[in-house]
C-alpha positions, 0 to 999 in steps of 0.5 A: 964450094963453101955452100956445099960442105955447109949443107954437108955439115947440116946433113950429117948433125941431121944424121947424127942426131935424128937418131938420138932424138927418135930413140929418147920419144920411144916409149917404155914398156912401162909407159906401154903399160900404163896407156894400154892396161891402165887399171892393171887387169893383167900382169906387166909385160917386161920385154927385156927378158926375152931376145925374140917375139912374134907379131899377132894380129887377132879379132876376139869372138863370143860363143854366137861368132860375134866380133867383140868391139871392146876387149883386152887381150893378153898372151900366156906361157906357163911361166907368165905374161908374154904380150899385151894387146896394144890398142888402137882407137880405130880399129878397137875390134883387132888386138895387136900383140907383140908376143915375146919368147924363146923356141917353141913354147904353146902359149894362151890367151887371156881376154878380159871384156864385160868385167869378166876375164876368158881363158882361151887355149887354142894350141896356139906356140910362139915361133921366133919372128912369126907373122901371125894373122897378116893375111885374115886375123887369128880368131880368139873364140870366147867360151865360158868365163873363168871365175877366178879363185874357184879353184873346187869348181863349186861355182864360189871363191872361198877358203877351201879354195885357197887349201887347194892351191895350196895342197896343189903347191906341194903336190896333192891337189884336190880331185877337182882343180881348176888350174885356169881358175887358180891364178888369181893374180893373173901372174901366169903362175899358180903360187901362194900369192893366189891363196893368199890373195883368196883368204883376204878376199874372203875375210 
């Protein structure tokens, strides 16, 4: 009798405790970060702002239909960053991505490979609790590449550039804008920071 309330007592600390232990080894979306983008190519992903996601499992492909092995994934609304690719070593030709939002929102991709980041807008929305590419993988088609801070589309980043932001911002902008190309600091939002980050890369 004795025995077994002893191993009734060990079972439930185990209980207790187990909890708390794998709870305290979870990792933070700041340590998330850190391991999955360390040279901060996109924006921080900060999950407690929305109670909802979606799960997204995608393969990235080039203008030939070829799979591209080493890329790094984002997801965009209009009003930033939603999810960041968790890589996984053994299968570097998938992107794993925990989309985070509200309602119906039409989101975008970002994808960064070869040194040059790819704007891809593919009609795609986040809906709450979504499996998306469980079955076969959602295919991100790569076009061409944005050049970012070319706002004009004049094949440069320059100080023209960086007016137009700012004549977009209060609401004349220029015939041409490319709006993909204007968020300079990847941030999903076309602000001043964009135009001020083009003047100190032009000085």
């Amino acid at each position: 009798m004795k025995k077994a309330i002893k191993w009734t007592l060990v079972l439930m600390a185990g209980l207790i405790i187990w909890p708390a232990a794998a709870s305290a080894q979870e990792e933070t979306d700041e340590q998330i970060n850190d391991r999955v983008d360390p040279n901060g190519i996109f924006d921080f992903v900060d999950s407690h702002k929305y109670s909802n996601n979606m799960s997204l499992t995608a393969v990235v492909e080039n203008k030939k239909g070829q799979i591209v092995t080493e890329a790094l994934v984002a997801v965009y609304a209009s009003d930033g960053i939603r999810g960041k690719d968790v890589v996984d070593p053994t299968q570097q030709n998938m992107a794993f991505i925990t989309v985070y939002g509200e309602g119906s929102t039409p989101i975008f991709f970002k994808v960064y490979t070869g040194g040059k980041i790819y704007v891809v807008d593919q009609g795609l929305n986040f809906e709450a609790n979504a499996i998306v590419g469980l079955d076969a993988p959602y295919v991100i088609k790569l076009k061409d590449p944005v050049i970012l801070g070319d706002v004009n589309g004049d094949g440069k980043m320059d100080a023209a550039d960086a007016v137009a932001i700012a004549n977009y911002i209060v609401g004349t902008p220029p015939a041409t804008f490319v709006k993909t190309a204007a968020d300079v600091n990847n941030d999903g939002k076309i602000t001043i920071a964009d135009a001020v980050a083009i003047v100190n890369s032009v000085l």
